[in-house]
C-alpha positions as CSV (number, residue, x, y, z in Angstrom):
1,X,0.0,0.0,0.0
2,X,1.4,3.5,-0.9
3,X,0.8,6.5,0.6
4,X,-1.7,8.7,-1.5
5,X,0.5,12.2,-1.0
6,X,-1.7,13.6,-4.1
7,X,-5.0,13.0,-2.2
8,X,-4.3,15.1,0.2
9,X,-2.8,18.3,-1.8
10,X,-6.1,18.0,-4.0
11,X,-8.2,18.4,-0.6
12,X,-6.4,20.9,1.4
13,X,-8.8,23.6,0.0
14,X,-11.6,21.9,2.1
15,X,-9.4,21.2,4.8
16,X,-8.1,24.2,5.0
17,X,-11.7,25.8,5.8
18,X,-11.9,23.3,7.8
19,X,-9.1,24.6,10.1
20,X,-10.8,28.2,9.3
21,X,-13.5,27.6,11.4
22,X,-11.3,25.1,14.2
23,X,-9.3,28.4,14.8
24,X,-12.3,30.7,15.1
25,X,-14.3,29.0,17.8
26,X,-10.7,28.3,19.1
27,X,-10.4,32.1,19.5
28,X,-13.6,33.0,20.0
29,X,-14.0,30.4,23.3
30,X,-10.6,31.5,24.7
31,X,-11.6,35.5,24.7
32,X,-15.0,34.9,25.6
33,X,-14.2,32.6,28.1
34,X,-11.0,34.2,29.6
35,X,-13.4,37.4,30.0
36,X,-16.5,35.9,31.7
37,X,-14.1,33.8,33.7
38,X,-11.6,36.7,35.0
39,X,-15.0,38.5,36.0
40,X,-16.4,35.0,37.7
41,X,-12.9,34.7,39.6
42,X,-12.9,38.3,40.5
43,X,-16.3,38.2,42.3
44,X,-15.7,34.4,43.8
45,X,-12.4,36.5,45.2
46,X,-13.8,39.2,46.9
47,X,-16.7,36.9,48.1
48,X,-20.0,38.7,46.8
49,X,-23.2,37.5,49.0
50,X,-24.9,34.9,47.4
51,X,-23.4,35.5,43.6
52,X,-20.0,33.7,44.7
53,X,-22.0,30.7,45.8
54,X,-23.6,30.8,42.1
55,X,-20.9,30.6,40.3
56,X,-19.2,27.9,42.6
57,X,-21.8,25.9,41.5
58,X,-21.5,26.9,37.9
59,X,-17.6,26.1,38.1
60,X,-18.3,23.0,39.9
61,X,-21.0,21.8,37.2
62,X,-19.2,22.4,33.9
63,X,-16.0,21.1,35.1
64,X,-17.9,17.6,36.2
65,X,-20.2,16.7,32.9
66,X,-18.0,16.1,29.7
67,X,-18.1,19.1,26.9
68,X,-20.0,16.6,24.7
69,X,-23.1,16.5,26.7
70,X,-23.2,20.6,27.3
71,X,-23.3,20.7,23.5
72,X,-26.1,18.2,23.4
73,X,-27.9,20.0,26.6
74,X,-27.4,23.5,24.7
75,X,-28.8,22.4,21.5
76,X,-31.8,20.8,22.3
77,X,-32.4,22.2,25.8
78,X,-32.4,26.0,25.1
79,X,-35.3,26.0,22.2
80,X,-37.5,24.1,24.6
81,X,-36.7,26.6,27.4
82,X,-37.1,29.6,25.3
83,X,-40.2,28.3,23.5
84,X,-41.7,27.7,27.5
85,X,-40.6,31.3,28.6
86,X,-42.2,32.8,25.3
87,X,-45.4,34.4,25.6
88,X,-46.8,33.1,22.7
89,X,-45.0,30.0,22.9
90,X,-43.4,30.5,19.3
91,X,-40.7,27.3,18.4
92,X,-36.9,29.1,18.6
93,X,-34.7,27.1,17.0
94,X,-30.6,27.6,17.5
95,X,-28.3,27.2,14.6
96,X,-25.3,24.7,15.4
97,X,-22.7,27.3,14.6
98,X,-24.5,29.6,17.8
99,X,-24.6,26.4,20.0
100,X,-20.8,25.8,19.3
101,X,-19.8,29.4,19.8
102,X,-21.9,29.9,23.3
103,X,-21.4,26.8,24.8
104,X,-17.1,26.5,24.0
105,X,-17.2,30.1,25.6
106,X,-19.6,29.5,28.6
107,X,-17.5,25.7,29.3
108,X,-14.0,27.6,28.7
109,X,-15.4,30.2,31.5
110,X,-15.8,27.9,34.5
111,X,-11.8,26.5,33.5
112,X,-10.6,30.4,33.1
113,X,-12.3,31.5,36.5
114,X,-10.1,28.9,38.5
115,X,-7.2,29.4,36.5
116,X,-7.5,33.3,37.3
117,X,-8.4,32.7,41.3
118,X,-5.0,31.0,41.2
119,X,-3.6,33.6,39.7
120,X,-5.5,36.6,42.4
121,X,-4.3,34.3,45.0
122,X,-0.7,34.2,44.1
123,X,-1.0,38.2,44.4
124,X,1.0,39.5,47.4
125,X,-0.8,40.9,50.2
126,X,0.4,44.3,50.2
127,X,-0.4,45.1,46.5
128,X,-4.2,45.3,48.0
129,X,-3.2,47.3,50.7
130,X,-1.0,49.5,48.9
131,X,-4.3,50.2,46.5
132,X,-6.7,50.7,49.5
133,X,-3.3,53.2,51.2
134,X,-3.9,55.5,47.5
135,X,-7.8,55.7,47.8
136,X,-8.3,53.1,44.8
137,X,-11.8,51.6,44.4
138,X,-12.3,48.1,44.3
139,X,-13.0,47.9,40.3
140,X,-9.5,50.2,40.0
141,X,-8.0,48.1,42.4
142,X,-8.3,45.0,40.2
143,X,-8.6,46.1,36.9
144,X,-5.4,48.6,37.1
145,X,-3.3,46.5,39.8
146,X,-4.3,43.0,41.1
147,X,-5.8,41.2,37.6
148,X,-2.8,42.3,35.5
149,X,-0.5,40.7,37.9
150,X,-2.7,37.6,38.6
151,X,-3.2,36.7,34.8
152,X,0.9,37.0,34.3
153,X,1.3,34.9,36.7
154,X,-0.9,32.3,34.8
155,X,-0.1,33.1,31.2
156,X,1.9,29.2,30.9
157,X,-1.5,27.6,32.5
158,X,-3.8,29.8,30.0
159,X,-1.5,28.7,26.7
160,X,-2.3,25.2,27.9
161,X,-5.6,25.4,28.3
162,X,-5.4,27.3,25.0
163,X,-3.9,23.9,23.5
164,X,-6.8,21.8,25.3
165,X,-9.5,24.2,23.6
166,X,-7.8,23.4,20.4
167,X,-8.0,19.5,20.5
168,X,-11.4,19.9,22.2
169,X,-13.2,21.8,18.9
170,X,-13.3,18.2,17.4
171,X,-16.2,17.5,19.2
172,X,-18.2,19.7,16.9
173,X,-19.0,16.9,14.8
174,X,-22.0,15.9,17.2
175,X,-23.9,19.3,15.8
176,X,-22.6,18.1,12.5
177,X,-20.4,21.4,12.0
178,X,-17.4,20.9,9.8
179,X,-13.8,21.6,11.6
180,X,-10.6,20.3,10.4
181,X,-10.9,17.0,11.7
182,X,-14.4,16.7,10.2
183,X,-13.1,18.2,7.0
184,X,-10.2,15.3,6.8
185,X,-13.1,12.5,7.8
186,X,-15.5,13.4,4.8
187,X,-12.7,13.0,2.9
188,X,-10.9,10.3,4.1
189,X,-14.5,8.3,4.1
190,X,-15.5,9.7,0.7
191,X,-12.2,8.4,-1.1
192,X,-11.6,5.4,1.0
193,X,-8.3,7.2,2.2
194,X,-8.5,6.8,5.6
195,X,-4.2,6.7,6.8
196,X,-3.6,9.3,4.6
197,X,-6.2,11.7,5.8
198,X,-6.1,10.5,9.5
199,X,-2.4,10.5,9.5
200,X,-2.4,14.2,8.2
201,X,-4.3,15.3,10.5
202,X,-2.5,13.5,13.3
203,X,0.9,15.4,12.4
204,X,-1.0,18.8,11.6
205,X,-2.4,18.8,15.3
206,X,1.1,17.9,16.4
207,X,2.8,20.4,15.0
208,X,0.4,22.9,16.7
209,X,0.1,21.9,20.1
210,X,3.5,21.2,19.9
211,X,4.9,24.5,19.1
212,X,2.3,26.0,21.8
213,X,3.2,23.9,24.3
214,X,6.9,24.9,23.3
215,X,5.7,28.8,23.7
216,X,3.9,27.6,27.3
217,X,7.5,26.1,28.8
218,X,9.4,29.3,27.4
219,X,6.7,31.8,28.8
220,X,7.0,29.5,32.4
221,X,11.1,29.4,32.0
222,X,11.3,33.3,31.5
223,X,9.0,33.9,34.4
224,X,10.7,32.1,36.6
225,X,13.9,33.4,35.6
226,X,12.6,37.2,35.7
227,X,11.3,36.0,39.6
228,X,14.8,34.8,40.5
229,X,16.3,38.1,39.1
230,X,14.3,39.9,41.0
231,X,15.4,38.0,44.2
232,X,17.9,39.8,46.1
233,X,20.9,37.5,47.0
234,X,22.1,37.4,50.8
235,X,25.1,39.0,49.9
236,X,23.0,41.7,49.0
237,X,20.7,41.9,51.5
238,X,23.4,42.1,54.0
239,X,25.6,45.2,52.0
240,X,21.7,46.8,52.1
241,X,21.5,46.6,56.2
């Protein structure tokens, strides 16, 4: 059996949309969610009556049930819900390409929010102080001072998670949406070339997550190197007393 390198350059017009849209609800879920989450973390953190209990739940409940039955839940759940809360009762149906968008963003949200507590919680003391000493309100406190510092701090976790997202747009193929996997499986099922098109996408998905995991460990080697810089030594310490 040869390997069918022709197939493949013939297709990679489709599968290159394919990837089109695996990179847009990649980038779309990591903003959306990175947003709603740093906001979710931020209340959690300064403990808000009875809205940090909510969204403990929230975290709690999307990080327990696997991404493929949110997308199911979304799908079919929300037109029966909207079609009960209208007042007419009018069907509202929700195109698979909304469902993919909302629920990605919404699942990401619950992963972000811890990843961003971490970070608040690795934020010294005395930089809340320090804002409270110069008058600063609690939004100026952690928009200006306390989130900047806390997502640093968790930019290596972030590009993983990043990477995770990535792999995890595959599962688009339940609401019969067409990503690069899905792209490379038509194919590959149409043609009867299934190690050719499997394979490729195998080593296409390696290369990425590769070189962003790469970027992850540089990011975590440079900010542990700028921390250890930043260290005085005892030699130091002791010419400073």
């Amino acid at each position: 059996m040869t390997f069918d390198y022709e197939a493949i350059v013939a297709a990679l017009p489709y599968l290159g949309q394919g990837m089109v849209f695996t990179l847009q609800l990649t980038l779309v879920a990591f903003a959306g969610g990175l947003v709603i989450g740093t906001a979710m973390a931020v209340v959690r953190h300064i403990e808000v009556p009875v809205l940090s209990k909510i969204i403990w739940a929230y975290v709690t409940v999307m990080r327990s049930i696997p991404l493929i039955m949110v997308l199911f839940w979304f799908f079919f759940l929300v037109p029966v819900a909207l079609r009960t809360l209208s007042p007419n009762g009018m069907s509202i149906s929700v195109s698979p390409q909304l469902t993919a968008f909302v629920t990605y963003t919404l699942f990401e949200a619950a992963y972000f929010c811890e990843i961003i507590r971490s970070g608040l919680l690795a934020v010294p003391r005395g930089q809340f102080e320090g804002a409270k000493a110069l008058g600063l309100s609690t939004w100026q406190t952690f928009s200006l001072i306390i989130v900047p510092q806390a997502v640093k701090a968790v930019v290596p976790i972030m590009v993983t998670q990043a990477v995770i997202l990535f792999q995890d747009t595959s599962l688009v193929y339940v609401l019969s949406l067409t990503d690069f996997v899905g792209a490379a499986s038509k194919i590959a099922q149409r043609d009867g070339k299934l190690v050719e098109f499997y394979t490729f996408a195998a080593v296409v998905y390696f290369v990425v997550c590769s070189m962003v995991a790469e970027l992850s460990d540089y990011l975590r080697h440079r900010r542990q190197t700028t921390s250890a810089m930043r260290v005085p030594s005892g030699e130091a310490l002791k010419a400073t007393a």
